[in-house]
C-alpha positions in Angstrom: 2.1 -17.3 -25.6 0.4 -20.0 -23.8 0.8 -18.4 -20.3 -0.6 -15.0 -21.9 -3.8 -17.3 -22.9 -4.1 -19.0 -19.5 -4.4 -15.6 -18.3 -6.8 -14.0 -20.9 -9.0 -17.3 -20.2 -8.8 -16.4 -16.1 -9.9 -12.7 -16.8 -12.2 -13.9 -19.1 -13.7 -16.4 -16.6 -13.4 -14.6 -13.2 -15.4 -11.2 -15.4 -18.1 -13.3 -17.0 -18.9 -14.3 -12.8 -19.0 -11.0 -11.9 -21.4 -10.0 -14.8 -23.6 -13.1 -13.5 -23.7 -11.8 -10.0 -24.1 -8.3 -11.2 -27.3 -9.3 -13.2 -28.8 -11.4 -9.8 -27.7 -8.0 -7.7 -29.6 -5.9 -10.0 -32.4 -7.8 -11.5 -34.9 -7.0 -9.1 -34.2 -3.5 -8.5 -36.0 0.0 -9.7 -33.5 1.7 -11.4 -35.4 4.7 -11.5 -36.0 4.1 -7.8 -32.0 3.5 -7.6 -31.3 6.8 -9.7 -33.0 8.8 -7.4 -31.3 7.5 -4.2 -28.0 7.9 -5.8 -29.0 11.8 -7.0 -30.1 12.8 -3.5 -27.3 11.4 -1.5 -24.7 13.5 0.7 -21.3 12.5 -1.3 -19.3 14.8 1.1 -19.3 11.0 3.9 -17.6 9.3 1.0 -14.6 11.4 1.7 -14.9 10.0 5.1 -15.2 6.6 4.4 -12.0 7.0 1.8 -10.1 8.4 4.9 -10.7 5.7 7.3 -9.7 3.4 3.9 -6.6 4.9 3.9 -5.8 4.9 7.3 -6.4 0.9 7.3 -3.7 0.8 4.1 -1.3 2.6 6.0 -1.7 0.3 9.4 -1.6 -2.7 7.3 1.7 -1.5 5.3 3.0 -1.0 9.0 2.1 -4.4 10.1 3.6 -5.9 7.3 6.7 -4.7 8.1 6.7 -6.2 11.8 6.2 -9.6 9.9 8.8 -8.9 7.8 11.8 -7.9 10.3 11.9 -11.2 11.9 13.9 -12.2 8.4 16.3 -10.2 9.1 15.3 -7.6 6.1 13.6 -3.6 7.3 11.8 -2.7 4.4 11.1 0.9 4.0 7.4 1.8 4.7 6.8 4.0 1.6 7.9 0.9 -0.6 6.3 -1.5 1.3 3.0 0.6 1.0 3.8 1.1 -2.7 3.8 -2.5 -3.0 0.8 -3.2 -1.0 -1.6 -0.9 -3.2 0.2 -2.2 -6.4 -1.7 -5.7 -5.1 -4.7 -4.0 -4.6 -4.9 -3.0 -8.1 -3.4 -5.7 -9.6 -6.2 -7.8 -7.8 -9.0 -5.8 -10.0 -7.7 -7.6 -13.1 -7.2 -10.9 -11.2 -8.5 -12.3 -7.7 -5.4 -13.0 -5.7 -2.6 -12.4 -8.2 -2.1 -8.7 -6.4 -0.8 -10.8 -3.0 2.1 -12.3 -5.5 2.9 -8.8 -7.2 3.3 -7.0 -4.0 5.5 -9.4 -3.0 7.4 -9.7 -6.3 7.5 -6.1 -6.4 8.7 -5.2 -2.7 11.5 -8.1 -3.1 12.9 -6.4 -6.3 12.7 -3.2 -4.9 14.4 -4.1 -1.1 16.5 -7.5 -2.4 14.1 -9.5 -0.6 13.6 -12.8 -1.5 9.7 -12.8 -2.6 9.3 -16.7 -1.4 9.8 -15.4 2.0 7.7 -12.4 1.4 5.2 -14.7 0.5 4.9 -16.7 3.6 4.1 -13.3 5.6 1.2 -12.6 3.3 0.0 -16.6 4.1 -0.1 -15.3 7.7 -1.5 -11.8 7.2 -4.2 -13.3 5.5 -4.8 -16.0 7.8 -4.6 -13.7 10.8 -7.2 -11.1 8.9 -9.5 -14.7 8.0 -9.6 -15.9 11.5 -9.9 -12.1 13.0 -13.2 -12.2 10.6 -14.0 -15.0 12.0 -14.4 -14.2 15.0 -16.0 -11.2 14.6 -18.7 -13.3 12.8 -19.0 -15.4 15.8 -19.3 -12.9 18.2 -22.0 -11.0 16.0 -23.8 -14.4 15.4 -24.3 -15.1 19.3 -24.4 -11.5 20.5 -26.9 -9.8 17.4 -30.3 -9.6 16.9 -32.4 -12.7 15.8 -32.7 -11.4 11.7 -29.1 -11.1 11.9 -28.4 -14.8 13.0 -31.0 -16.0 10.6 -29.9 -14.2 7.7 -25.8 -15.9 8.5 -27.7 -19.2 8.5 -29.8 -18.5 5.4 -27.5 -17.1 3.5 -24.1 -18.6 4.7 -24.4 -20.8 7.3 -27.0 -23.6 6.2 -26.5 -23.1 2.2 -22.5 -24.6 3.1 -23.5 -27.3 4.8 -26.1 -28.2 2.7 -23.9 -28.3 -0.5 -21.5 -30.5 1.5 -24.0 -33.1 2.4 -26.0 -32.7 -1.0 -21.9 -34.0 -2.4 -20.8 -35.9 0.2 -23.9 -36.8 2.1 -21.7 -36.1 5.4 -19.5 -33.0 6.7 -16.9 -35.3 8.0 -16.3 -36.8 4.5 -14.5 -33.9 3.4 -12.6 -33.3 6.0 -11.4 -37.3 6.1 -10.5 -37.4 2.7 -8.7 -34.1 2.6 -6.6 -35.5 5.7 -5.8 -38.4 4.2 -4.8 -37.2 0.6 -2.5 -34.6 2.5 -1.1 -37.3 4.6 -0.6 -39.4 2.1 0.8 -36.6 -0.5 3.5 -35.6 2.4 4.5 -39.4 3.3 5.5 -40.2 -0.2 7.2 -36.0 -0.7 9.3 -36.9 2.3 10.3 -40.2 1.3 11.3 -39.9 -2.1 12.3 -35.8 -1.8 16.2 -36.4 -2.7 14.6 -38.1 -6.1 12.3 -35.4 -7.1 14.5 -32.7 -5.8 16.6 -34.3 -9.4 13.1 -32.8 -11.4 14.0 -28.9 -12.1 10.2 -27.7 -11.3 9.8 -29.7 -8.4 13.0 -28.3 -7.3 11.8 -25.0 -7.7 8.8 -26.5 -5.8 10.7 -26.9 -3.3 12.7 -24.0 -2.5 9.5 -22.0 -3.1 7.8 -24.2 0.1 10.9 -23.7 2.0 10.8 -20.0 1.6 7.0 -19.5 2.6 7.6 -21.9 6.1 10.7 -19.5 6.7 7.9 -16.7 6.3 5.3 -18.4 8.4 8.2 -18.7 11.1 8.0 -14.9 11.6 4.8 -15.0 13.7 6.8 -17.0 16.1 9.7 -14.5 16.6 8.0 -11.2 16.2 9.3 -8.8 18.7 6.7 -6.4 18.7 4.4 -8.3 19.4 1.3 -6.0 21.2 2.0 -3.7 17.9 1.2 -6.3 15.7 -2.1 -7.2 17.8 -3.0 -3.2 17.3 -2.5 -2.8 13.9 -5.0 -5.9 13.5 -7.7 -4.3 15.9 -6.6 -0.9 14.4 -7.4 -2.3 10.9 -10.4 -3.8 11.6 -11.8 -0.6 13.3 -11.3 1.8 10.4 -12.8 -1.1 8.3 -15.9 -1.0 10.7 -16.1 3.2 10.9 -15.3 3.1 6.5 -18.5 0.8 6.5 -20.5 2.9 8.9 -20.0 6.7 7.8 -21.2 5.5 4.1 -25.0 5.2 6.0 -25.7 8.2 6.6 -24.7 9.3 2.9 -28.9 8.2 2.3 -31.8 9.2 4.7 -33.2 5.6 4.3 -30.0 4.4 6.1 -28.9 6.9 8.6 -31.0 5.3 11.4 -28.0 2.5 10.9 -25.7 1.8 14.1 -22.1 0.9 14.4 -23.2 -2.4 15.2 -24.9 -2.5 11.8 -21.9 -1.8 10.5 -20.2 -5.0 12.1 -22.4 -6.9 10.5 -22.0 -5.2 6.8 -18.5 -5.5 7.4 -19.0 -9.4 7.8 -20.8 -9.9 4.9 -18.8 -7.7 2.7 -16.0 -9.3 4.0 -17.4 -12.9 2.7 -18.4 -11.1 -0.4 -14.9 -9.8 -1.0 -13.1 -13.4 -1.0 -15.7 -14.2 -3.9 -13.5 -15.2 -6.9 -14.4 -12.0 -8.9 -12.3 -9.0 -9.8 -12.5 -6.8 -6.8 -15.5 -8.7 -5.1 -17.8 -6.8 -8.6 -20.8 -8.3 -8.2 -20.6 -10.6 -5.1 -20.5 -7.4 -3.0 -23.6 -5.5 -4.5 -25.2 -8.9 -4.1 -24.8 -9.9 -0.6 -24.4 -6.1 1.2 -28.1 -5.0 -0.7 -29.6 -8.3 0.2 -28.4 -8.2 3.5 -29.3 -5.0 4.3 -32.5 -5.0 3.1 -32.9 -8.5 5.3 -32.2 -7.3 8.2 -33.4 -3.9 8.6 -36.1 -4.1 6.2 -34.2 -0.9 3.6 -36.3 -1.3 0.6 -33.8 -3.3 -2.1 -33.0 0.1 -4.3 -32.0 1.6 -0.9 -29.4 -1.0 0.0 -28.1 -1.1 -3.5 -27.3 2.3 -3.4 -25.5 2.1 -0.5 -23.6 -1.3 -1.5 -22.5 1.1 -4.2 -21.5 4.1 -2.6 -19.2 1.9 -0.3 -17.5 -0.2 -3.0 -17.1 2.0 -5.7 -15.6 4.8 -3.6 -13.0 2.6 -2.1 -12.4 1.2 -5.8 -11.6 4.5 -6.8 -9.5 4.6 -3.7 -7.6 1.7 -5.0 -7.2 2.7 -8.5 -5.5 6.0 -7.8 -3.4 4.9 -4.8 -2.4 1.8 -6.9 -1.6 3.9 -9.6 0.7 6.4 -7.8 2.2 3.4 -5.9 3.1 1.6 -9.5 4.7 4.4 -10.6 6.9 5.6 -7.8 7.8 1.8 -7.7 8.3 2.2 -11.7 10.1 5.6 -10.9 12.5 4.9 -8.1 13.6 1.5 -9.2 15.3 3.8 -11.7 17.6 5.2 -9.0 20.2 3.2 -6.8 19.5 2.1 -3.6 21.7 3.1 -0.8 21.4 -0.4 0.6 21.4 -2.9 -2.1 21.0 -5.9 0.7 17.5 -4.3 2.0 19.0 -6.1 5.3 18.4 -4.8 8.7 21.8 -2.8 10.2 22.5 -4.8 13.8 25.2 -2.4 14.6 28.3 -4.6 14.0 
């Protein structure tokens, strides 16, 4: 009962953001003006965008396996890409729950333990956080001028000045976030055999030890230059998804790839906003950015902000929902292979 309220209060909370950041996207724009950009566009590049969507679900199932095998388990790629759009929809009723489900529903279905799984998800997401990264870099020192200042308007200078306006220094942070974890793992390591006597902190700990066995897979993949292709490969269908949406409207056609790298970026950002499937935060940031940097009148860029995210949400809802129930459906039958482990030929 309490857990069930802790979640209704988490729904509750992450929605009511969203609504806020729906009502700043929106408040200044023409809906009639809107209306009429959404009636005369060409609908038939969504399809496009939806493919290059899927093709980037697919590569990413595939790379998820190559973190996987190091564990010694081979995951099948239709239940491991089951699994992965299960997350995706889970994540549209909460932000980052869908990274545990897809890892507690892959485990159940291939005997894998899901702590493990989890620590390949820590470094599939760190890998896709530092590949943003750079591309952010690269487009900050290689881009037009509007581009660079809009990243320091919008991202760039507003971060660091919230840090100093709290801390009055960025080193602050970063000291007493050092300190607190090197403090917090000093007094772990030293009294561990006593709090290993505590049943959650037990659990704590075998939960830890599961994810650093997970993280450990980066460091004995053995297919490797696979792995690095999948990443670029991911990132390029992300870039061409973004793209092909432009020329759904006349008003963005004129758009280049390279625009597209930079859409991608801020969506990106806009997508780890703590919201059910980036609602709000995207329309928000894509429309404004937009209509920044290539000077798209504001009902313009919303319409394309919601050609792009609502046709890959309904890209996520009906994948997710076929991937739930074959999941649902086969876990019905036996497996062949109840271990899920990889056969070494002994």
């Amino acid at each position: 009962m309490r857990k069930s309220l802790i979640q209704a209060a988490k729904f509750t909370a992450f929605l009511a953001i969203g609504i806020l950041l729906l009502w700043l996207a929106f408040r200044t724009v023409d809906f009639r003006g809107l209306a009429e950009g959404l009636k005369g566009a060409d609908y038939s590049w969504l399809i496009l965008s939806s493919f290059f969507g899927i093709v980037a679900y697919l590569s990413r199932a595939r790379r998820w396996i190559i973190l996987i095998n190091p564990l010694g388990y081979n995951p099948s790629f239709a239940n491991t890409f089951y699994a992965l759009m299960s997350g995706y929809l889970a994540n549209l009723a909460l932000p980052r729950v869908g990274e545990i489900t897809r890892c507690m529903a892959l485990g159940k279905k291939e005997k894998i333990p899901a702590d493990q799984l989890v620590g390949t998800v820590v470094v599939e997401r760190t890998i896709d956080f530092i590949s943003l990264l750079v591309i952010m870099m690269v487009l900050f020192f290689t881009s037009g001028s509007s581009i660079r200042e809009y990243l320091n308007e919008s991202v760039i200078f507003p971060l660091r000045d919230k840090i100093f306006s709290v801390f009055g220094s960025a080193l602050i942070p970063w000291i007493i976030f050092f300190v607190l974890t090197g403090t917090s793992l000093f007094l772990i390591i030293r009294h561990r055999k006593q709090l290993r006597k505590i049943k959650l902190v037990s659990k704590l700990f075998d939960l830890a030890k599961g994810v650093i066995n997970g993280l450990k897979t980066i460091t004995n993949l053995k297919r490797n230059w696979e792995f690095i292709f999948h990443t670029i490969f991911i990132w390029l269908n992300y870039a061409m998804m973004t793209w092909v949406v432009v020329f759904c409207l006349e008003s963005t056609s004129h758009l280049s790839f390279g625009n597209s790298i930079f859409i991608l970026v801020i969506g990106g950002l806009a997508m780890s906003a703590p919201v059910q499937g980036g609602v709000g935060a995207f329309h928000y940031f894509v429309s404004r950015g937009i209509a920044f940097v290539e000077g798209v009148n504001i009902e313009d860029a919303m319409a394309y902000a919601i050609l792009t995210h609502e046709s890959q949400l309904v890209v996520v809802l009906i994948l997710g929902a076929i991937s739930f129930y074959m999941l649902y459906r086969k876990n019905k039958t036996k497996n062949n292979d109840p271990s899920g482990r990889m056969n070494t030929g002994t």
